[in-house]
N, C-alpha and C positions, 0 to 999 in steps of 0.2 A: 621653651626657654626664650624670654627675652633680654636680647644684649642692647644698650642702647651707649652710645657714646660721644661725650662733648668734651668742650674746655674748660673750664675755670679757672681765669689769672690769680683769683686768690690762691690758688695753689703752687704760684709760683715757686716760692722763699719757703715751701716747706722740705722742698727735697736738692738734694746737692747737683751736681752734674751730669753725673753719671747716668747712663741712659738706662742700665739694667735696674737701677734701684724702685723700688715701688713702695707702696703702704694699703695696706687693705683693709677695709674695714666690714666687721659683719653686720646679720642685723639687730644685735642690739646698743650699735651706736648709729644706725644709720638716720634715727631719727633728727641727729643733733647736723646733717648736712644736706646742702640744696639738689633735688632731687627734680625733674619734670612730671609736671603731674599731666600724664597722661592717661588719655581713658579708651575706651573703643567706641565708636558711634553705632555701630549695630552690634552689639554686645547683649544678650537677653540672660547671661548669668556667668559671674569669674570668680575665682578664688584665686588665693594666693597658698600654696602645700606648706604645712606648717610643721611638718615632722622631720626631727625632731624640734627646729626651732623654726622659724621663717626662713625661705629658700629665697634670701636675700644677701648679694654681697656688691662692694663696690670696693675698686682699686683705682688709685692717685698715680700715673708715671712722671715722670720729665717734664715738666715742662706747662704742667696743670692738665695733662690729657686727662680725664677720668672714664671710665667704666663701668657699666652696672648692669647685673646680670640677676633676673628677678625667675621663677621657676612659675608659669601661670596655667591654670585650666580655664578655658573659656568654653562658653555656648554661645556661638552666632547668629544672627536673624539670615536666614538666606531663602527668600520666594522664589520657590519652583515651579516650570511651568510646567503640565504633564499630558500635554498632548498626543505626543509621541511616547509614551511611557509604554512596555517600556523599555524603547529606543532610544530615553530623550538626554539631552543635553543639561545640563546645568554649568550653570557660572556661580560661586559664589565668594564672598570678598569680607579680605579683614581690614576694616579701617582702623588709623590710627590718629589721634587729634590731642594738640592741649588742651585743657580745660578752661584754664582761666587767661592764658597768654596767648594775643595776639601777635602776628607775624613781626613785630616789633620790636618781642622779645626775643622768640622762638622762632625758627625756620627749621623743619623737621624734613628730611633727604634720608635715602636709603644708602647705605653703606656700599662701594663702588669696590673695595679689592677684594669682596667676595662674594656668592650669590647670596640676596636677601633673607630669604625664607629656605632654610634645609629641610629636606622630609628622613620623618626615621623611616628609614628600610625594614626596620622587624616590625613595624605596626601594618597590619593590613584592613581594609575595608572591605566589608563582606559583600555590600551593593555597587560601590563604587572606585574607580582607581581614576586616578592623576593624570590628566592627556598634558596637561600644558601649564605652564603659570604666565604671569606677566605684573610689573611692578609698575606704578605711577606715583606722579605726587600732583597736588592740586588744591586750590585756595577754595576756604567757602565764607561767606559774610554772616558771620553769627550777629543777632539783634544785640543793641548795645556794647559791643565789645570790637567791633572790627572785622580783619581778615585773620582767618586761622587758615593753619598753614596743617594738610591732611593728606595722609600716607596713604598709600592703596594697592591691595595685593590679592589678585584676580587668582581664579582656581577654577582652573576648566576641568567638567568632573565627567567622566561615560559612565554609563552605569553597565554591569557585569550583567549580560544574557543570559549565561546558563542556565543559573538557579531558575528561571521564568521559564528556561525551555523545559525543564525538566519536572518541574512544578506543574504548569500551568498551559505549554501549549501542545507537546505531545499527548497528557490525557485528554485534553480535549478532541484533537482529532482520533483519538482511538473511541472514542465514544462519538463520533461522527461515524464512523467504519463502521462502528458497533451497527448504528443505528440502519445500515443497508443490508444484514443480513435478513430484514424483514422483507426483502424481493426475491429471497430465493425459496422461501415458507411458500405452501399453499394459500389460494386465498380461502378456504377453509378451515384454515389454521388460525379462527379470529384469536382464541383468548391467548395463544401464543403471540404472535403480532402485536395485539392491543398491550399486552403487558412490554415486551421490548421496546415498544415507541413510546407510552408513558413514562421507564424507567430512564431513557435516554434523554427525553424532554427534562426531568425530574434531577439528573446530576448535572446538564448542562447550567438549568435554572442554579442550583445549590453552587457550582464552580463559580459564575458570574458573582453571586453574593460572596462568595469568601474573597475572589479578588480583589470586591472592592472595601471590603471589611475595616481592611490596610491602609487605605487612602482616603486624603482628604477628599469632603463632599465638592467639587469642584461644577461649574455649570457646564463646562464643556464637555465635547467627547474625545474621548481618552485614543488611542490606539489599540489597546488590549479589550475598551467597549466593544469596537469595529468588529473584535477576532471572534470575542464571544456573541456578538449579536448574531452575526452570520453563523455561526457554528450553531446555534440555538436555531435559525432560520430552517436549518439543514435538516436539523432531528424532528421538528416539527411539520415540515416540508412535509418529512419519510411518514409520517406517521397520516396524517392527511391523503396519502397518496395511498396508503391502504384502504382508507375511509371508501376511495373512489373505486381502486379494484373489487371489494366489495359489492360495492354498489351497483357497479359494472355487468358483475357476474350474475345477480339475481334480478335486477332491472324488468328483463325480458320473462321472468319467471311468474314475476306479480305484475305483470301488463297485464290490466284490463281487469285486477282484482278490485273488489268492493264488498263490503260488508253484506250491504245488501241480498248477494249473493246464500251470505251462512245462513240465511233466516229464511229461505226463497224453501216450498213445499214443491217437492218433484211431478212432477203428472204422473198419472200412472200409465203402465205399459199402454195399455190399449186407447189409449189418445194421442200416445207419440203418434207424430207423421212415420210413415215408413220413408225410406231413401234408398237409393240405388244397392245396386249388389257392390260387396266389398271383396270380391274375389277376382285374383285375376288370373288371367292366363295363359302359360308359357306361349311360344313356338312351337313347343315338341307336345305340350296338349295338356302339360301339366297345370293343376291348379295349386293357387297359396291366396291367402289372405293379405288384400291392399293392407301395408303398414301404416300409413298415415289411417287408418279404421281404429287402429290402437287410440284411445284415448291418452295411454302414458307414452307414446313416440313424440306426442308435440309438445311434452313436458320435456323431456330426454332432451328433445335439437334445440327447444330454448335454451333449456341449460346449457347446451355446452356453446351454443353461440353467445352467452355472458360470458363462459368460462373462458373462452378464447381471447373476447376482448379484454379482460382481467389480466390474460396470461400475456398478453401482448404488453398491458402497460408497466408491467413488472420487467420485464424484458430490457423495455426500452428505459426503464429507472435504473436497472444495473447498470446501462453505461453512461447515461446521463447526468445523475447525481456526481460517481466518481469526477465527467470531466470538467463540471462546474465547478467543483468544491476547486479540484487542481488547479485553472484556471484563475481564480480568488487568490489559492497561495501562489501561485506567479506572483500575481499583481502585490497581492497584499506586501511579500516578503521584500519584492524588488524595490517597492514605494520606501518602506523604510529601512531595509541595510543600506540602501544608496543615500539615505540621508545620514546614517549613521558612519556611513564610511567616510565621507565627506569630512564629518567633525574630527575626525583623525588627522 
């Protein structure tokens, strides 16, 4: 609703003395009286509610006060910045100006015996609620016409966490969590492994796209880029670091392998060189067979010396990974609630 309210002496001599008396007119005589033609300067689309007739009226009191009270819907220009999104702040503003009257004619003031701008209490916004308001007024020099005399009414916006925690930042850390039960798997366990760390990489990827789906293509980085970059860091990190236990463990296994080898013709018995005896023998007089004689014992201690290095770096990734990630949400969380608090 807007009320706007001036004088007209022409209205003097049409009402008697009395202060309670008035005359109202709807709108369809409103065309036949002088009216401010007022428009919005960032305005990107208004109507005026036309059911059932135009949601227009004006009243004449005592003394040529008039009144007019017009019913509008508007859509505003309002440029967001979304760095901190989404933490972030917004300001955004309803200007009000003549169109054709300069300050000459027209000086436009906000109304002093009550507050400017009233907000409905049953309307809610699902992104954003109301921290603050603030009114101004202020001149600007339009080409060919002068100084116009322009209202201005600031609306400092927070935007509502929840939906985003519950959206967008708890799954994401459960698919971070997800992505570390790959250190407590064998590293034998590839096609298990391989498939948790691709799947994990794979919803990280797909959440990143749907949050930015929503938003504009902006150049900078976001805050919620920051959470998802990192979190994507994390899942891929994990999965990489399998690559390496992996590798770890069979490393020592194919040292010193070569193709060359598959193709190589054995000598036969009676050309090997002979070599020492492979028997050895107790104290008490007993004999056994040197283990390292075994051709598969120095397969066996390779193996388990990868295996170990494997099992070690698994080890130290269970507690690693968790204290970096925490770590991140320190910083992360503390960087912007404390700028978010602030705007309160």
């Amino acid at each position: 609703m807007l009320h706007l309210s001036w004088v007209d002496i022409r209205f003097n001599n049409w009402l008697s003395k009395d202060e309670n008396e008035t005359v109202e007119f709807d709108s369809t005589r409103l065309h036949k009286l002088w009216v401010p033609d007022l428009f919005f300067p960032n305005e990107k689309k208004a109507s005026v509610h036309n059911v059932f007739m135009p949601n227009k009226m004006l009243r004449v009191y005592t003394g040529g006060k008039v009144s007019y009270t017009s019913r509008l819907s508007l859509t505003l220009s309002c440029p967001m910045y979304l760095h901190d999104y989404p933490f972030d702040k917004q300001t955004c503003s309803l200007e009000i100006e003549s169109f054709s009257y300069n300050m000459d004619n027209i000086v436009l003031k906000w109304m002093n015996d009550t507050e400017p701008v009233q907000e409905n209490t049953n309307i809610i916004m699902n992104q954003f609620e109301i921290k603050n308001k603030s009114f101004s007024h202020s001149t600007i020099n339009r080409k060919g016409s002068g100084m116009h005399s322009v209202l201005r009414a600031n609306f400092y916006l927070g935007r509502n966490i929840l939906y985003y925690l519950v959206q967008m930042y708890i799954p994401s850390i459960l698919v971070v969590m997800l992505s570390w039960i790959s250190f407590w798997l064998n590293t034998n366990a590839v096609p298990g492994r391989i498939s948790l760390g691709v799947l994990t990489v794979l919803t990280m990827t797909q959440q990143s796209s749907t949050v930015n789906a929503s938003l504009p293509r902006v150049s900078y980085t976001k805050a919620i880029d920051i959470w998802m970059s990192t979190c994507l860091v994390f899942v891929t990190t994990a999965l990489i670091e399998f690559a390496v236990a992996n590798w770890l463990s069979r490393k020592d296994i194919n040292k010193g392998f070569s193709f060359r080898k598959l193709f190589m013709i054995p000598k036969p018995p009676s050309k090997r060189k002979r070599k020492g005896s492979k028997v050895l023998v107790d104290s008490d007089g007993g004999m056994r067979l040197d283990p390292e004689a075994d051709p598969t014992y120095q397969v066996r201690r390779k193996s388990l010396r990868g295996a170990v290095h494997a099992m070690n770096l698994d080890i130290a990734s269970r507690f690693l990974f968790p204290f970096a990630f925490g770590i991140f949400n320190i910083v992360y969380w503390s960087v912007y609630l404390k700028e978010r608090s602030s705007f309160q």
